[in-house]
TILUM-212932 format. One record per residue (C-alpha): z, y, x; residue in three letters. Coordinates in steps of 0.1 Angstrom, whole numbers, plus 2048, in hexadecimal, padded with zeros to 3 digits. Example, Ala and Ser with C-alpha at 12.3 -4.5 7.8 and 13.67 -1.06 7.14 Angstrom:
# residues 2
84E7D387BALA;8477F5889SER;
END
This chain:
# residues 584
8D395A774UNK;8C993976CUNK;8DA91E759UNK;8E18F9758UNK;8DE8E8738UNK;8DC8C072CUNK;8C48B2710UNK;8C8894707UNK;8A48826F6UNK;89F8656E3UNK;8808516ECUNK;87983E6CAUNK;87581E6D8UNK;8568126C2UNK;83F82F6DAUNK;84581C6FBUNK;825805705UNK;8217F472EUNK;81B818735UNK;82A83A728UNK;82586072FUNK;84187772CUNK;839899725UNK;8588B672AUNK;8498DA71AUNK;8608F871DUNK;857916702UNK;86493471BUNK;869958712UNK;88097471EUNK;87B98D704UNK;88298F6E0UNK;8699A96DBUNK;84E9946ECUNK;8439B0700UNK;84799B71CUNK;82B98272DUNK;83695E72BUNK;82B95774AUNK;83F96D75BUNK;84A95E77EUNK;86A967771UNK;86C952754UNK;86E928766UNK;87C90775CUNK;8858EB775UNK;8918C676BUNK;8AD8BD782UNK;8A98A0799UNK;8C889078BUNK;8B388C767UNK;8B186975EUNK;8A084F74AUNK;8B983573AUNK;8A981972AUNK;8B97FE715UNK;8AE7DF714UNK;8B27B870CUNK;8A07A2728UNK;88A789715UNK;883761723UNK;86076172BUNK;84873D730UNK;836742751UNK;811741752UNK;7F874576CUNK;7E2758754UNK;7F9775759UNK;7FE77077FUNK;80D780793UNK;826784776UNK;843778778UNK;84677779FUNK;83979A79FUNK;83B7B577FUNK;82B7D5787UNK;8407E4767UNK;8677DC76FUNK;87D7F7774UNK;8917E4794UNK;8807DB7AEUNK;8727B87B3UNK;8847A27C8UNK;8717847D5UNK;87D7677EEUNK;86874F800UNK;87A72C80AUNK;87E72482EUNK;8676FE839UNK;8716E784EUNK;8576F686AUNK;848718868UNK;824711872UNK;808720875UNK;7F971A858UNK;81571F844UNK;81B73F854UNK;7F574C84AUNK;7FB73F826UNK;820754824UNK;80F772834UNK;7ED77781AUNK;80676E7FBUNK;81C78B805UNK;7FE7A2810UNK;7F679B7ECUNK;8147A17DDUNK;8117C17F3UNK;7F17CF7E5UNK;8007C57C1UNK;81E7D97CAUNK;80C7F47D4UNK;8248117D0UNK;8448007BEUNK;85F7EF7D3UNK;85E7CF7E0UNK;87B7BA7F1UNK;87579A801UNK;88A782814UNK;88C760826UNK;8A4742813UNK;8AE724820UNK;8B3710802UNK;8B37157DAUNK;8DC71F7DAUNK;8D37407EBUNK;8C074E7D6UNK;8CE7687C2UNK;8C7769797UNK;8AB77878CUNK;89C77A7ABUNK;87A7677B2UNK;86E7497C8UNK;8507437DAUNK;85671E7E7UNK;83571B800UNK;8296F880DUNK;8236D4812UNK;8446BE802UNK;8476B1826UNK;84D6D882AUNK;8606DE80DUNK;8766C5805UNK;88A6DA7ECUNK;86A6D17D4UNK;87D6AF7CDUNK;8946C47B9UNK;8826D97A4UNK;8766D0780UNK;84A6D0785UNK;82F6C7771UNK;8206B478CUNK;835694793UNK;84068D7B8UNK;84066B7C5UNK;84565C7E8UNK;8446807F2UNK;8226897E7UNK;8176967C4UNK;80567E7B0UNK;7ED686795UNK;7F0678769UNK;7E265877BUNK;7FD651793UNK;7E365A7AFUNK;7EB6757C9UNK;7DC6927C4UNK;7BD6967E3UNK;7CF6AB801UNK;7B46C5802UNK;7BF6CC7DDUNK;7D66EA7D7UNK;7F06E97BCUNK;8047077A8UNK;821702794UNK;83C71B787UNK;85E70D784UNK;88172177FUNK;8A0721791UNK;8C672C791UNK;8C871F76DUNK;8A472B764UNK;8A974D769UNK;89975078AUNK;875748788UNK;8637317A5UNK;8407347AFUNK;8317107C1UNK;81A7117D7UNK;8116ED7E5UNK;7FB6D47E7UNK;7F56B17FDUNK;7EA6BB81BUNK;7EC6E3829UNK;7C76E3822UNK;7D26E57FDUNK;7E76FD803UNK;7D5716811UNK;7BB7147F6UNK;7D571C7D9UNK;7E27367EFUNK;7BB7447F3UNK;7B77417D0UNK;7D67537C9UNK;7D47717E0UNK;7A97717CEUNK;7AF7877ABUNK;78E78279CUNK;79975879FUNK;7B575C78BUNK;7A176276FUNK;79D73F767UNK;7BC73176EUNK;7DB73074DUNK;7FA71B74AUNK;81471175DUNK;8056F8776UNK;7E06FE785UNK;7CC6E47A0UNK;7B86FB7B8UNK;79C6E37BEUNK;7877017CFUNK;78B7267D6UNK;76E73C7DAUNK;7657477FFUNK;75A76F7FBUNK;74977B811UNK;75479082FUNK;7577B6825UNK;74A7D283AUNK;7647E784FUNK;757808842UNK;75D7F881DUNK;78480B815UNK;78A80E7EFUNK;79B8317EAUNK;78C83E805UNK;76985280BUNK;74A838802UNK;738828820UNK;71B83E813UNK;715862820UNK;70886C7FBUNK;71C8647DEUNK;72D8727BAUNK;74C8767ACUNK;74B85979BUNK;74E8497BBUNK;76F8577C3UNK;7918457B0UNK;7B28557A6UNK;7D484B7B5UNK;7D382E79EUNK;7B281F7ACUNK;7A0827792UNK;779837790UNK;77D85C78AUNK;76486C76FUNK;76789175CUNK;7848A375BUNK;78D8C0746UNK;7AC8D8747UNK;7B28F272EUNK;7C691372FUNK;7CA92B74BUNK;7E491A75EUNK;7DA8FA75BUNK;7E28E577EUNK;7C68DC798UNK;7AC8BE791UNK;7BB8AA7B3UNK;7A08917BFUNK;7A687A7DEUNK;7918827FAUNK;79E869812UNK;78A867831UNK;78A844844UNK;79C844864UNK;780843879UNK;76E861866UNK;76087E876UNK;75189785FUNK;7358AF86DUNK;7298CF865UNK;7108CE846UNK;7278B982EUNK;7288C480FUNK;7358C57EBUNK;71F8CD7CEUNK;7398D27B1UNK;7298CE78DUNK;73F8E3774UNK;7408F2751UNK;75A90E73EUNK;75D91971DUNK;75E93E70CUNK;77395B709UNK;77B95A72EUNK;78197B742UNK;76697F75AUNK;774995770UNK;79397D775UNK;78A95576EUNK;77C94678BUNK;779921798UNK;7849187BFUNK;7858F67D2UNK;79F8EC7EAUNK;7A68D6803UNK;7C78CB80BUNK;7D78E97FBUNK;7BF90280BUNK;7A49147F8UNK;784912808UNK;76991F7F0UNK;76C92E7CCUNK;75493F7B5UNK;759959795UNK;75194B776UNK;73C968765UNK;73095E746UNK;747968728UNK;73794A70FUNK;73B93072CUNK;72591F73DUNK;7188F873FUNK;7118E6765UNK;7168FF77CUNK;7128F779DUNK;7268FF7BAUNK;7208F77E0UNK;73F8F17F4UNK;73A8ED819UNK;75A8D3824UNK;76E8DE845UNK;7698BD853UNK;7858BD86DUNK;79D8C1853UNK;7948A483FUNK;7B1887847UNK;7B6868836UNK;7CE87781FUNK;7B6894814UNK;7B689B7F4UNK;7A18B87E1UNK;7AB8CE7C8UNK;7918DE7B1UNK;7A68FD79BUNK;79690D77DUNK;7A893377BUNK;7A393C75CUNK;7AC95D74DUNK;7A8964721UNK;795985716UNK;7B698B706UNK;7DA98470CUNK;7F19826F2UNK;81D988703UNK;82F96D6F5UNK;8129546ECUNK;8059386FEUNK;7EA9306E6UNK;7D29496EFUNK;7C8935710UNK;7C39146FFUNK;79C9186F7UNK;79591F71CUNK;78E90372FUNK;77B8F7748UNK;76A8CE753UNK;75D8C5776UNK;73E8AA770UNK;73D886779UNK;71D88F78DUNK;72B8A67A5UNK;7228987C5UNK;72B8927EBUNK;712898808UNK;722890829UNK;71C89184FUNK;73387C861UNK;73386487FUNK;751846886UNK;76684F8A0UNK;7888478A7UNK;7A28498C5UNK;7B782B8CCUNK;7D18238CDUNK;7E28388B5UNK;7FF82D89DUNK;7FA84B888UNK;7DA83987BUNK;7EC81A876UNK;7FD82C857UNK;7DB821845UNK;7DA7FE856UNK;7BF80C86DUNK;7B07F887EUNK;7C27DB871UNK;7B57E084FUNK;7917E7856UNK;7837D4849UNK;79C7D282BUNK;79D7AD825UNK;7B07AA848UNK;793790854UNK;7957A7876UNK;7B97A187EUNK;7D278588BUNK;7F778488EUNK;8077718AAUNK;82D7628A9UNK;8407518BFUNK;83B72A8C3UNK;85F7258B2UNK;85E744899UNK;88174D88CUNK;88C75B86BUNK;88A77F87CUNK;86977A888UNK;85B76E863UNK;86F788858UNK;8597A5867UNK;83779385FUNK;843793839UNK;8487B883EUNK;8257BC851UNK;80E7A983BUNK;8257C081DUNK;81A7DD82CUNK;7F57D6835UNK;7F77CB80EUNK;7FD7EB803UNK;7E67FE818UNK;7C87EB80EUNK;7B37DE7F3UNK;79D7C17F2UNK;7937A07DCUNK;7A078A7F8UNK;7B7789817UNK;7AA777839UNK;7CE78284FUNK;7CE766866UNK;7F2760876UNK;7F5743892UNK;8147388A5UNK;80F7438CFUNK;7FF7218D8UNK;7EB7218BEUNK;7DC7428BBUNK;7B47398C6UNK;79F74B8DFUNK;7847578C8UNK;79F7698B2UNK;7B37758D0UNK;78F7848DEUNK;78178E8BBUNK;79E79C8AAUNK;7B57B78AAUNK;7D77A88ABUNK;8007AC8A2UNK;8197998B7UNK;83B79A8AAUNK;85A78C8C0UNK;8787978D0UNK;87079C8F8UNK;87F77C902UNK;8687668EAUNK;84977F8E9UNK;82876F8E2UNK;8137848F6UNK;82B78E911UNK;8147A1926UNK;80F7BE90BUNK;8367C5912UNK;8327CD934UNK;8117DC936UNK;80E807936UNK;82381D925UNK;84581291AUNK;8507EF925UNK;86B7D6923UNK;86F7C593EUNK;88B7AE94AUNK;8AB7B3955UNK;8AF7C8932UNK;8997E2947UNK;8837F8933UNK;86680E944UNK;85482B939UNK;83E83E952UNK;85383E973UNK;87683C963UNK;88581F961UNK;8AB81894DUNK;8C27F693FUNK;8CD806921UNK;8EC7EE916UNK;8E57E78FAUNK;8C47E88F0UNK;8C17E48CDUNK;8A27F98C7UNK;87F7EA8B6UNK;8627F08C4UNK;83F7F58B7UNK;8277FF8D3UNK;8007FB8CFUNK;7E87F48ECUNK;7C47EC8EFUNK;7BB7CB8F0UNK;7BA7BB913UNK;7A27A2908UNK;78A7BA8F1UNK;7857E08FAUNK;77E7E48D4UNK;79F7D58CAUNK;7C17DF8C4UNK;7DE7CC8C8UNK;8007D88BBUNK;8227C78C2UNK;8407CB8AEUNK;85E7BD8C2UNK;8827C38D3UNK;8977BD8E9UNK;8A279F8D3UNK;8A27958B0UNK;8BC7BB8ABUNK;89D7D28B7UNK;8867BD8A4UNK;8997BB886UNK;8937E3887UNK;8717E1887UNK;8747D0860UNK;8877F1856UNK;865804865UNK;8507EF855UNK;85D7EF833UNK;86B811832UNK;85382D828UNK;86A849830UNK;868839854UNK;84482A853UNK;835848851UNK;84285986FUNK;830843887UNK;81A8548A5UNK;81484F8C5UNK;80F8318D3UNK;8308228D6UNK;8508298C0UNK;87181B8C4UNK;88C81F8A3UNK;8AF81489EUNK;8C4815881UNK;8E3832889UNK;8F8827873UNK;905803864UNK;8F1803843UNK;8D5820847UNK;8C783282DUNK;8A3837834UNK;8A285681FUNK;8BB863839UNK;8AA86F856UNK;8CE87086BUNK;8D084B863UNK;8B484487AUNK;8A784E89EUNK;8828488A2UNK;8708508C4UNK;84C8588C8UNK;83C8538EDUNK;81A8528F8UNK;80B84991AUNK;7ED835913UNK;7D384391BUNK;7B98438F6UNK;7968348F7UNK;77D8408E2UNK;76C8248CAUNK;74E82C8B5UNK;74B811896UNK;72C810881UNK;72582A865UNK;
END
């Protein structure tokens, strides 16, 4: 019968660097004759998910420097969550509302897997200690600037250069300040004219510009224009090429994969992500050609190496050679209708010692076994996708391709409220942390401003409450509709729920471009949208989209999204798919 005991470590604090590894071993045996095999099923040790790390520390004043940006606004090593605040302007305009959205898609790649909270403030008093400030604009937008402490002066509500001159409106500028007695650091973002600020904006959101830039106050004269990427182009995911190596591949931490070696005979699976892109289809005659070498003193008749996919063997071979062998080759034929954009393969070495030794783990350290950077990739795929289908939009798809969001517009309402800025922050956060790129090109317009090229070109998100919906013709379109009256439609059936405080995120194709998808995320009324924030930032929730339409509420006053009772979501589908074949 098992036990439950506390240890209590000491972490000598002198080991700890940016990033640690903590290793727990357990020395197991159930005999005191060691006549019986340590590995023994039996014999198990589990740490208890109420084990904790307690750290004790001294926060430290630090000088903000754009060198080290995004620190302070963003650090990928605290241990709370980082809490950033953008100011309200005066007037949410278009441009203004493109510049909010790429900074947070950004901050959204940066974030990647570690919490994020963001919210809207009107003025400097609400913001809460510690927590950061991104204050976004013109000072004719921003009039809160006047009461900041900046390295560029302000005069007659412009900023004025050493000379007393004001600095050229196409001329960005970014300053860090603090607030709530200096503990709360405040990124700037401003310039002359809101051709200035877009640039430092652009060069922000550009990593390999930040490079050049240090201090606490930078002029963004000019930001590189990159080039447009390719939609096939998804780092983390397959290569646009049908031939290609391991090395082509990257680990959970986006990072180029190379040899790996495990030792000892239960050593855990060599993972390797094997992410198809959304619009993959992989043919018969795709292949694997795994490179791989073991050492001696195996047992032939027992050590073997198999590959995986997803958890399910689908090849293996013996290894037969007692002194080991150096680049073997195996050929894996790939199931291609089971490769998914969350594939990942596992390649297991088995091995088995000549001799076993009860009570001794050592005699399985010399065995081990190394898959080769040149293993390689032959594939036989075509790009295909149905749409629409919100189960691909759990990658971005197809807002993301390609992944510097040049191929997607969001539309608001003329007037956008707090609510409605609310869920873009949360949608340009989320298409953040699905994809990776040197630049971001999201465009977001108010409803008359949006321009016929990008409505007819691009695939596009409208966010609004029903009343104040940008594009209201999506609403009441096939498949589920709000209509007025509080009338909601789906199919034949018709029904005033009272009240209706459900959000809504239904995807359609585009009536303006048979190759374009437009998804809105609405309500009701500011209620239902607000909803739709909780599915956007929520992954718990996020990742249970299907369909093509699917309508959540909160059950309870302050849900838990790690509580599925908390929630009701509900998945419909109607619209009919249409097949769309994208270049390979």
């Amino acid at each position: 019968m098992g036990e439950i005991g506390d240890a209590v470590l000491e972490v000598p604090a002198d080991l700890l660097q940016d990033d640690n590894e903590l290793v727990l071993a357990a020395l197991q045996n159930n005999s005191p004759t060691c006549t019986q095999d340590p590995f023994d099923p039996s014999l198990w040790t589990e740490v208890l998910p109420d084990s904790k790390l307690v750290f004790d520390y001294q926060p430290q004043a630090v000088t903000p420097d754009f060198s080290q940006f995004p620190y302070p606004l963003f650090d990928t090593l605290s241990l709370q969550p980082n809490r950033v605040a953008y100011l309200q302007p005066t007037k949410a305009d278009s441009p203004w509302l493109t510049a909010t959205a790429r900074l947070q898609t950004y901050l959204g790649r940066t974030a990647h897997y570690r919490p994020l909270d963001t919210r809207l403030v009107k003025n400097l008093e609400d913001l809460a200690a510690e927590e950061r400030l991104v204050i976004l604009g013109t000072p004719a937008q921003q009039p809160a600037l006047a009461e900041l402490t900046l390295p560029f002066a302000l005069k007659d509500g412009q900023f004025v250069d050493d000379a007393g001159k004001p600095v050229p409106p196409e001329s960005g500028l970014l300053m860090w300040a603090t607030a709530v007695d200096d503990s709360s650091p405040v990124l700037v973002i401003t310039g002359n004219g809101e051709a200035g600020v877009a640039k430092a904006v652009q060069y922000l959101v550009q990593p390999q510009d930040q490079q050049i830039a240090t201090g606490h106050g930078v002029v963004v004269n000019q930001a590189a224009e990159l080039p447009p990427l390719p939609p096939r182009q998804w780092p983390g995911y397959l290569p646009e090429e049908n031939d290609f190596l391991l090395t082509d591949l990257t680990d959970p931490n986006r990072q180029p994969l190379d040899e790996m070696t495990v030792r000892g005979s239960h050593s855990p699976a060599m993972e390797i992500d094997f992410k198809a892109l959304p619009d993959d289809r992989l043919l018969r005659g795709s292949k694997m050609r795994l490179s791989y070498s073991y050492g001696p003193q195996i047992n032939p008749l027992t050590s073997l190496v198999d590959v995986e996919l997803d958890g399910v063997s689908i090849t293996g071979e013996r290894l037969t050679e007692v002194k080991g062998a150096t680049r073997r080759t195996l050929e894996v034929d790939l199931p291609g209708d089971r490769v998914t954009p969350t594939s990942k393969l596992q390649v297991n070495f088995r091995l088995d010692p000549r001799e076993r030794r009860s009570c001794s783990r050592v005699t399985d350290q010399q065995l081990w076994g190394t898959i080769h950077s040149d293993t390689s990739f032959s594939l036989n795929r075509t790009a295909i996708t149905n749409l629409p289908d919100l189960d691909l939009f759990k990658t971005g798809y197809p807002f993301t391709a390609p992944q510097d969001l040049s191929a997607t517009a969001v539309v608001l309402p003329d007037a956008p409220t707090n609510t409605d800025v609310t869920v873009l922050l949360e949608l340009a956060e989320r298409l953040g942390r699905v994809s990776m790129a040197d630049s971001v090109q999201l465009a977001v317009y108010r409803q008359g401003d949006l321009p016929q090229a990008d409505r007819d070109e691009k695939n596009l998100v409208a966010i609004g409450p029903q009343s104040r919906f940008p594009l209201p013709e999506l609403l009441s379109e096939e498949g589920f509709a709000l209509r007025g009256s509080g009338t909601r439609q789906w199919g034949n059936t018709q029904v005033q729920p009272l009240p209706d405080g459900e959000g809504l995120m239904k995807s359609v194709i585009s009536p303006w471009n048979s190759q374009r998808v437009v998804l809105a995320l609405s309500g009701r009324d500011d209620t239902g949208l607000a909803q739709v924030t909780d599915l956007l930032r929520h992954d718990p929730l996020f990742y249970q989209i299907e369909g093509d339409t699917v309508l959540v509420s909160a059950q309870v006053p302050n849900p838990d999204p790690y509580i599925s009772a908390d929630y009701r979501l509900a998945t419909l589908r109607q619209s009919s798919q249409v097949q769309l074949a994208t270049t390979t």
